[in-house]
C-alpha positions as CSV (number, residue, x, y, z in Angstrom):
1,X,9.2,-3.9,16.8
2,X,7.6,-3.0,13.6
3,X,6.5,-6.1,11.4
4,X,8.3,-6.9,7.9
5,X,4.8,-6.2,6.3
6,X,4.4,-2.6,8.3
7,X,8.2,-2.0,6.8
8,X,7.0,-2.9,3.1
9,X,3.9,-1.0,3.5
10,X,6.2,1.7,3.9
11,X,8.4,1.6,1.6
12,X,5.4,1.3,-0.6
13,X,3.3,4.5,0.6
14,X,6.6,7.0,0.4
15,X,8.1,5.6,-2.5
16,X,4.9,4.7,-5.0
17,X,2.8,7.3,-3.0
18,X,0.4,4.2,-2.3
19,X,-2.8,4.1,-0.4
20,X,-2.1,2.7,2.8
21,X,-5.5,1.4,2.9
22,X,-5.1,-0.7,-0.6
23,X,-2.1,-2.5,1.1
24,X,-3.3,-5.7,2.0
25,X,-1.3,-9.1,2.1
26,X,-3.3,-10.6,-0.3
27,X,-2.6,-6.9,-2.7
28,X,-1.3,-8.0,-6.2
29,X,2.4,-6.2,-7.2
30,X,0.0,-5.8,-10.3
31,X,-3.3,-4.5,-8.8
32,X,-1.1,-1.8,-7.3
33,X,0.0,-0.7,-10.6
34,X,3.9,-2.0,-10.1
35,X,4.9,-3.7,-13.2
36,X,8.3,-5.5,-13.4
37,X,10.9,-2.8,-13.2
38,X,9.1,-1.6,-10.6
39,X,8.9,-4.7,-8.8
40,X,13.1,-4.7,-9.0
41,X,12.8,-1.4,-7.4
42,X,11.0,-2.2,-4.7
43,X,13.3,-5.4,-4.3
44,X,16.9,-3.3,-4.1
45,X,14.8,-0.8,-2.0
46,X,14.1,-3.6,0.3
47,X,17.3,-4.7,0.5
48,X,18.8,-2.0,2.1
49,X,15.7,-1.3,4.4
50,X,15.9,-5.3,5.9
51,X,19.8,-5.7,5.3
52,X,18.8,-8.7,3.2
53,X,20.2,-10.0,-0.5
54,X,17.7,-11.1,-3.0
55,X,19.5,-13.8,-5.1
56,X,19.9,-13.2,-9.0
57,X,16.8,-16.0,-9.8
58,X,13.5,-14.7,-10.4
59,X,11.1,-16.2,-7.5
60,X,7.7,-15.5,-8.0
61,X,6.3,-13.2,-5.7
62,X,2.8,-12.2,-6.9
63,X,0.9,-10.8,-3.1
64,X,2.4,-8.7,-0.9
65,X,1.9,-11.4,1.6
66,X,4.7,-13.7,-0.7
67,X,6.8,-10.9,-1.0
68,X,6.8,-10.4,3.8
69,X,7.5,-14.5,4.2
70,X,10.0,-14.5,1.4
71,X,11.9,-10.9,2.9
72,X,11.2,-13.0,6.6
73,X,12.7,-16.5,5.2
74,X,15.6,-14.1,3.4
75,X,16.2,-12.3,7.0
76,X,15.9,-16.1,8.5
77,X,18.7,-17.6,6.4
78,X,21.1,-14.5,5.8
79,X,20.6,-13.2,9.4
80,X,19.4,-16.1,11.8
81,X,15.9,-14.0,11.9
82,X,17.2,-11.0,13.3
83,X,16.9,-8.0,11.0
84,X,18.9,-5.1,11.2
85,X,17.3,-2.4,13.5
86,X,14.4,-0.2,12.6
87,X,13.7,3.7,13.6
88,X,11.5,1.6,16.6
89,X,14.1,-0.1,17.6
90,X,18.0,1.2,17.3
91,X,21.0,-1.3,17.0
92,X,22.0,-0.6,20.7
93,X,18.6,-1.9,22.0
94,X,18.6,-5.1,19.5
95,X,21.6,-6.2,20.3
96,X,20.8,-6.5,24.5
């Protein structure tokens, strides 16, 4: 199964045209040139890619590391840790 930070990166390289190799957990949002409307972007972008819903308060989420363990705790709480499938892995398989 691919990792919540391989997912990110992802979203990252086809949708900001990022360097893969500049994604790093410890990457600033900022150092990668995404400012704060870009941020929400990425944030309704990764909602529908991890089935998650990021609540209306503003949570501080400077790395990309923050942003993987808060979309994992978000996936924890709203899903019981189980995210909704990925190309890897289709909804048939993840359910057995």
């Amino acid at each position: 199964m691919t990792t919540t930070f391989e997912r990110l990166c992802a979203i990252l390289v086809k949708d900001y045209k990022l360097d893969p190799e500049s994604l790093t957990p410890d990457a600033t949002l900022e150092s990668l040139g995404i400012d704060s409307l870009g941020a929400a972007e990425l944030f309704f972008n990764a909602e529908d890619v991890f089935g998650v819903t990021f609540p209306p308060e503003q949570v501080p989420l400077l790395t990309l590391g923050d942003v993987v363990r808060y979309i994992d705790a978000l996936l924890a709480e709203q899903h019981g840790g189980k995210p909704k499938a990925t190309p890897a892995e289709p909804a048939a398989q993840q359910a057995r």
